[in-house]
N, C-alpha and C positions, 0 to 999 in steps of 0.2 A: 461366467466367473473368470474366466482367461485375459477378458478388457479390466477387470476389478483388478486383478495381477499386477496389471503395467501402471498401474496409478500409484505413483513416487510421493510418497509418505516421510520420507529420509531429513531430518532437521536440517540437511546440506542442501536440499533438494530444493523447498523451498523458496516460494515467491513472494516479492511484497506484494499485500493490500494495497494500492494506492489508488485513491478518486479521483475521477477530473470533474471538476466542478465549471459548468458551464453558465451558469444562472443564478440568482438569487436566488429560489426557491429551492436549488441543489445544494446551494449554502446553507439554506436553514437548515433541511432534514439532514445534512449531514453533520451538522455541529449539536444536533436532537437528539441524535441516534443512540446512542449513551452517555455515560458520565467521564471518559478518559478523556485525557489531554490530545487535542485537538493540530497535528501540525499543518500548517498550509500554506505553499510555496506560490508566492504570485510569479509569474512566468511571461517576460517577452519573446520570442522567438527569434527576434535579432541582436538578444543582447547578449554581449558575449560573456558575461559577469555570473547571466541567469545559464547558460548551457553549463560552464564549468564548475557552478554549486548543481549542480544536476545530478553529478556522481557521489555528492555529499547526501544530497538530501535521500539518494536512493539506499547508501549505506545505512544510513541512521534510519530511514525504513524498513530495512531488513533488519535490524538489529534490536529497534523499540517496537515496530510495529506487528501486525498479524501475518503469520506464514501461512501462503496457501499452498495447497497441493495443484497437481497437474489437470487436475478438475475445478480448481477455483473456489476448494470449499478449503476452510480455514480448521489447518490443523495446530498451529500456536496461536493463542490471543494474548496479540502484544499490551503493553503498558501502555500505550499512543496508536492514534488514528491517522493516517495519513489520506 
C-alpha cells in the first residue's frame, strides 16, 4: 500500500499519452484504436521548425489529450489521441 501512496493522481501531475509511431502497421492500430480525433506530428530531427513546434504539440497534448499518472495508466481521457 505505501508504493500505491506515491502514485500522483493530481490533474497537475499529469502526463501526456503520446505514441511514437515507428511503422506502418503502428499507424494503422493506432488510428483503429478508437474513434477520437487522431493528431500526428511527422518529425525530422534536424529540423529546426520540427523541434520548436515540439513544445506546441506537447501543450496541445496535455491539454486535448489523455492524462497519465506516474504509472502510465490513464487517469483523464482526452477528446484527441496523440
Amino acid at each position: 500500500h505505501l508504493f500505491k501512496d506515491l502514485v500522483v493522481d493530481h490533474e497537475d501531475d499529469l502526463r501526456a499519452d503520446i505514441v511514437s509511431i515507428q511503422k506502418k502497421e503502428g499507424l494503422e492500430s493506432f488510428l483503429d484504436k478508437d474513434e477520437r480525433l487522431c493528431i500526428i506530428k511527422v518529425y525530422a530531427p534536424f529540423c529546426k521548425a520540427c523541434k520548436a513546434f515540439g513544445r506546441s504539440f506537447l501543450k496541445l497534448a496535455l491539454e486535448e489529450g489523455d492524462g497519465l499518472n506516474s504509472l502510465r495508466q490513464v487517469q483523464r481521457e482526452g477528446r484527441a489521441r496523440f
